[in-house]
N, C-alpha and C positions, 0 to 999 in steps of 0.2 A: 450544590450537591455534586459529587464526583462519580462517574460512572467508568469503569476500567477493566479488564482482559481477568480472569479466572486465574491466569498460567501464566508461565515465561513466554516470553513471544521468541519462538525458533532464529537460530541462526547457525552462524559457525564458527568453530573451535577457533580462539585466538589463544596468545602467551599469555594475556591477562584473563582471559575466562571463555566467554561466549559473546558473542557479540548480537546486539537487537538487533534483528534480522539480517535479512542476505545485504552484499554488497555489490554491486555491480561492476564496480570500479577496479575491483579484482580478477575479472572475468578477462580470459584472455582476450577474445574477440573486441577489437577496436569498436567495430557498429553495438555490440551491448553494452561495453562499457560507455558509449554513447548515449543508443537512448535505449536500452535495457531496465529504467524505471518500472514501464508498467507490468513487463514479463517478471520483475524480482520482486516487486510487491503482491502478484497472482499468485508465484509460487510460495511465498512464506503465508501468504492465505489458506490456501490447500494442504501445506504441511500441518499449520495449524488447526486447522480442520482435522486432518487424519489422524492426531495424533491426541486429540481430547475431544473429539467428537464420537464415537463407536461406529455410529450408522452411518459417517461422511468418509469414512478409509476406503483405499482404490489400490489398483494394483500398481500404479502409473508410479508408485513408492514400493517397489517389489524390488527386494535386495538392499533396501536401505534400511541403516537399524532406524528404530523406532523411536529416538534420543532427541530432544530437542535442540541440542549442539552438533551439528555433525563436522569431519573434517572435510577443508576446503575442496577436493577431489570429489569427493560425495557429492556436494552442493553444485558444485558445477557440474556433474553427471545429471544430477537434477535439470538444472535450470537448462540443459541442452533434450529435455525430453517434455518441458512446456513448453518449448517453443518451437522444437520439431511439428507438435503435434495442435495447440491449441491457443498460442502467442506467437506467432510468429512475427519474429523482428527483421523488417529488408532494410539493406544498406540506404544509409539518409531517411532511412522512412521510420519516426516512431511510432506506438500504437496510440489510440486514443480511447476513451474510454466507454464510445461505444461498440466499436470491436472488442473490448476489453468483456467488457458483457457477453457478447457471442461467442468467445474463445471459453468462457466460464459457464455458458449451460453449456457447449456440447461435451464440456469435463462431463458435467453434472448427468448429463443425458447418458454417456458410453456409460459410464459405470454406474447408472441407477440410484444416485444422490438424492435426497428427497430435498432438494434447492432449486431457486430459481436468481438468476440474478439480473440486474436491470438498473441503467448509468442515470443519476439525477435525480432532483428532486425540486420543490420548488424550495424558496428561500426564506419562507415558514415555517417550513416541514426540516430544514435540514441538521437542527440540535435535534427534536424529537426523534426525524433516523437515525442520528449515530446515539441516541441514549439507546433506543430501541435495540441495535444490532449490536452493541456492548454489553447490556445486561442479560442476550441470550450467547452470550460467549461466544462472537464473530468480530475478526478483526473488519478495520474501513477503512477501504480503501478511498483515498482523499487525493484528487487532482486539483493541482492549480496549473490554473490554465495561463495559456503565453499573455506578455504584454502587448495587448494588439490598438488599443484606443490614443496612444500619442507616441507617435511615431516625425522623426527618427528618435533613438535613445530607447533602451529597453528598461522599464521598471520591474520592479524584482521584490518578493515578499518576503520578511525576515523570519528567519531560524531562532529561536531564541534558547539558552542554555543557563538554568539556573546556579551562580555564584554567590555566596556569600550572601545567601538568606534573596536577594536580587533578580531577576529575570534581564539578562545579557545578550543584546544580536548577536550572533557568531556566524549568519551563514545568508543566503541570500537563496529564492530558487525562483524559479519563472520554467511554464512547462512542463512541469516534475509530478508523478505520482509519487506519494508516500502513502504510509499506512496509520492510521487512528488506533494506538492502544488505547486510551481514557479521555476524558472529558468534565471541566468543569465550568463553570457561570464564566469564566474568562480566558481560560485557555483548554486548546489541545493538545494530549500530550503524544507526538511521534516517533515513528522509526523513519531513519531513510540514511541511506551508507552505512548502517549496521551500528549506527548511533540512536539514541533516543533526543528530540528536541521537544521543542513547547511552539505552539502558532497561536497568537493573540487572535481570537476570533472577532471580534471587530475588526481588525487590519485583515484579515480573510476577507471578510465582507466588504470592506472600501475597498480593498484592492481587485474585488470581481465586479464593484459597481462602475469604478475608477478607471480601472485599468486594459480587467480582462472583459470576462463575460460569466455570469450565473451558470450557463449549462456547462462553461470550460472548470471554474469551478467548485466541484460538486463532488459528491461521492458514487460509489459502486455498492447500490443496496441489495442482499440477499433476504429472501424471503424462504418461507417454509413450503414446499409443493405439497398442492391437499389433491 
């Protein structure tokens, strides 16, 4: 069974149309275009949020239109005001994902969010959270964590890109937040550089038992605050 996103997943305007989500890679700043990962998958959450949610909109999106493609100027007036404020990315330093969590309630907290957010889960529970926080219409956020288990030489999980009816490696990442639009019995389907891939979840799973680690991992769960 497939479980998958309500809406368009927010990005920005390109020649060919809109692009799945933000891209970091764009960003002028050297250190985001670095490790700007988990600040550009926060912020295409909260957009997303704001913009099909009613009760999750903030003002922290005041003066942006409401459109789920915005232009590149826009987006990056964005992504310089989640991280001012609630991501902040230092030079050589990326974020992880449990600051990742902290940076997302005190969102949630300034402006009165009825959410809670909270990094992990165990490796039982972790299709169950992303069916769970897909079929209430929240994107998921998904870290894979560094290759830390055989060293030297870095292992790296593949990106997968469907051609020709096929499922095709095209990418590699070690370290990297992306975001979880859908879900089925054998893949993920994501965003990350403002493209959509696919992650074989078994090879998620051998490569966090193998390589990295379960809590590195894991997703960023939101919950309902009662």
């Amino acid at each position: 069974m497939r479980y998958a996103l309500k809406n368009n997943y927010p990005g920005i305007i390109e020649k060919s149309g809109c692009s799945c989500g933000g891209n970091q890679m764009l960003l002028q700043s050297s250190t985001l275009r670095r490790f700007g990962c988990g600040a550009v998958a926060a912020l295409d959450l909260l957009r997303y949020l704001h913009l099909y949610h009613i009760d999750c909109q903030s003002d922290l999106f005041s003066g942006i239109p409401d459109k789920h493609a915005l232009p590149f100027e826009l987006y990056s007036l964005c992504v310089q005001r989640i991280t001012h404020s609630y991501v902040p990315i230092l030079p050589h330093l990326a974020t992880n994902g449990v600051f990742l969590s902290a940076g997302l309630n005190a969102y949630f907290r300034h402006y009165g969010l009825p959410l809670r957010a909270y990094w992990g889960t165990s490796q039982d529970e972790l299709w169950p959270s992303v069916s769970r926080m897909l079929q209430s219409d929240i994107p998921v956020i998904l870290g894979i964590g560094k290759s830390i288990k055989h060293l030297p030489g870095v292992k790296r999980l593949d990106l997968y890109r469907k051609e020709g009816g096929e499922f095709k490696a095209v990418r590699q990442v070690s370290g990297h937040f992306l975001t979880i639009l859908g879900q089925d019995d054998e893949w993920l389907y994501v965003s990350s550089w403002g493209r959509e891939y696919a992650v074989n979840r078994w090879e998620l799973m051998h490569y966090a038992r193998t390589e990295s680690a379960s809590f590195l991992c894991s997703i960023l769960q939101i919950f309902p605050k009662f």
